[in-house]
C-alpha positions as CSV (number, residue, x, y, z in Angstrom):
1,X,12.1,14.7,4.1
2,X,14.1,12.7,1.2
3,X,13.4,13.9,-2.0
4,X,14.3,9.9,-2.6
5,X,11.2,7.7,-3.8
6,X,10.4,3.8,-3.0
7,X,9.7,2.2,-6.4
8,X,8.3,-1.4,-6.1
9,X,7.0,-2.8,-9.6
10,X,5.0,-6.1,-10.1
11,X,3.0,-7.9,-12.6
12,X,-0.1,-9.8,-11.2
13,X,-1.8,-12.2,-13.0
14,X,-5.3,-10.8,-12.4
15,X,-7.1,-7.8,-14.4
16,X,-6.9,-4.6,-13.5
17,X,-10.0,-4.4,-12.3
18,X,-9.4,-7.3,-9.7
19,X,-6.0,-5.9,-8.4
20,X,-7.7,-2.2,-7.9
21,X,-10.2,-3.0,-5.8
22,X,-8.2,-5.7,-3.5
23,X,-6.6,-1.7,-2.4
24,X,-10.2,-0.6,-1.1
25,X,-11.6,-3.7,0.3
26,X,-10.9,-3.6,4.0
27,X,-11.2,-7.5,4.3
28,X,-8.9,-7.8,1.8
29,X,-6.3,-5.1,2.9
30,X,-6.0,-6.9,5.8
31,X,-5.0,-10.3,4.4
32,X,-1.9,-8.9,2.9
33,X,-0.7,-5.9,4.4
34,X,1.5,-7.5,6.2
35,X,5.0,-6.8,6.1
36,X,7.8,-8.5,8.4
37,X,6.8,-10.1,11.4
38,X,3.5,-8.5,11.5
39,X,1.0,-11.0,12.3
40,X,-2.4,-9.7,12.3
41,X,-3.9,-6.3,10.8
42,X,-6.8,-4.2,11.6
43,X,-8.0,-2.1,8.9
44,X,-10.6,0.5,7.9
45,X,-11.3,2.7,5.0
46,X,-13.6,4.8,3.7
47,X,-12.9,4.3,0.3
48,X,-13.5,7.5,-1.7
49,X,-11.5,11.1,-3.0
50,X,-10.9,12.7,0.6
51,X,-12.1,9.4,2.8
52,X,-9.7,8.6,5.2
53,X,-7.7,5.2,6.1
54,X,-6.4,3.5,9.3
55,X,-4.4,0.3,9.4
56,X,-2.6,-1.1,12.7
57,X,0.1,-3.4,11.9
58,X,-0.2,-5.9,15.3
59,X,3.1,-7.1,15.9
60,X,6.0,-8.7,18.7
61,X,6.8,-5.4,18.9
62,X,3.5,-3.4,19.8
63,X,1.1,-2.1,17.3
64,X,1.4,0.4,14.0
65,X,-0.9,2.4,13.2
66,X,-0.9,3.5,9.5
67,X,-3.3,6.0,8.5
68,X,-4.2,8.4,5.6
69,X,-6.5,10.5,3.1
70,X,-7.3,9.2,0.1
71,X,-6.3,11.7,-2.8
72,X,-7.4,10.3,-6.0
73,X,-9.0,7.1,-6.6
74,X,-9.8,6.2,-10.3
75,X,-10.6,3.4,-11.4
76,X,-9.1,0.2,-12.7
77,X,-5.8,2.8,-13.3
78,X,-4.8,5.2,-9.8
79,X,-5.0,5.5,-6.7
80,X,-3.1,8.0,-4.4
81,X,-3.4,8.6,-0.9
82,X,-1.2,9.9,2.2
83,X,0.2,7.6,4.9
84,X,1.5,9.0,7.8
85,X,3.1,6.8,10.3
86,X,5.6,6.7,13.3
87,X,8.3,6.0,10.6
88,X,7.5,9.2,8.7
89,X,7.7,11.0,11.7
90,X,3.8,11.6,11.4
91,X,4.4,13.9,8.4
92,X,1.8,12.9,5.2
93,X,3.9,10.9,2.6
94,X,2.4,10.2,-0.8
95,X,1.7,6.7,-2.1
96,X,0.7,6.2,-5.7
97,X,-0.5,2.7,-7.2
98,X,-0.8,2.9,-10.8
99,X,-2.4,-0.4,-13.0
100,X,-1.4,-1.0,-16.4
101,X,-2.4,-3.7,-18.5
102,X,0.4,-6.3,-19.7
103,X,0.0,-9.4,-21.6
104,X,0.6,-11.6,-18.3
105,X,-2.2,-9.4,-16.3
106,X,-1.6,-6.0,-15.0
107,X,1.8,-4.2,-14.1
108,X,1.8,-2.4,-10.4
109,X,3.9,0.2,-9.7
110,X,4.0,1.6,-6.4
111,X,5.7,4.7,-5.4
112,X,6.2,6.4,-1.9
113,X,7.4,9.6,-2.1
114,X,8.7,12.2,0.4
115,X,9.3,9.5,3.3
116,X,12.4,10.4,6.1
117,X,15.9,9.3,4.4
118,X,16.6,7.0,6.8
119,X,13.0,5.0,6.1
120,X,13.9,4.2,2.1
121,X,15.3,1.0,3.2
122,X,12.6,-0.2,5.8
123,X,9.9,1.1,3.1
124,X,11.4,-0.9,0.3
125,X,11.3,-3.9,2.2
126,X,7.9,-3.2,3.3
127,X,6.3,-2.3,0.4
128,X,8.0,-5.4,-1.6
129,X,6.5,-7.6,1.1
130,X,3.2,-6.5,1.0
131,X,2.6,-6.2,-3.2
132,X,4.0,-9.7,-3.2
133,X,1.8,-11.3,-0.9
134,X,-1.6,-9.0,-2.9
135,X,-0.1,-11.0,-5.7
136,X,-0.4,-14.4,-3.5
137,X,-4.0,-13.1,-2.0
138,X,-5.2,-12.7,-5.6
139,X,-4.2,-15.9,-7.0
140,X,-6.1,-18.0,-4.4
């Protein structure tokens, strides 16, 4: 594992209230957790400290299934929680959302830490993907 972190910061034009719990709502989650040419997503969560998480990414390719523990959920402010995937090598990774508030809404900042060297590129693009279309879900 990379000792290397995936960085994606945002501001969202929403309260931090809003943008927090888009993160736990399955309906939501699976509006705009869609990176690349993933067309479809299934999701489920059980949305508290220990709860776990599947999403499958459907595809051209086949499906990905994404899933996970949640490790600390605290409102509007952090959440943490593991994601373990074919592209970690199905070894738990650590993804941290934290909210702040900004004059233009909320900052996001997401990090992904401990993912496989050669996955900081794919995870970048990912992740930058999927916070800008939360940002698009949010403002419709």
């Amino acid at each position: 594992m990379s000792e290397e972190v995936v960085v994606i910061k945002r501001v969202i034009a929403a309260p931090r209230e809003e943008v927090f719990a888009v993160w736990l709502d399955p309906q939501s989650v699976a509006e705009w957790m869609k990176p690349g040419d993933v067309a479809e997503t299934t999701v489920e969560i059980d949305a508290r400290v220990g709860g776990k998480f599947r999403i499958v990414m459907h595809h051209g390719r086949g499906d990905g299934e994404h899933r996970g523990e949640y490790l600390v959920i605290d409102p509007p402010s952090l959440l943490s929680f593991t994601w373990i995937s074919a592209n970690t090598d199905r070894q738990p990774t650590v993804v941290t959302i934290e909210l702040r508030e900004v004059d233009e809404g909320t900052e996001l900042t997401l990090t992904h830490r401990r993912l496989p060297a050669n996955q900081i590129t794919s995870h970048q693009n990912g992740w930058t993907t999927i916070v800008r279309k939360l940002g698009d879900a949010i403002a419709r």
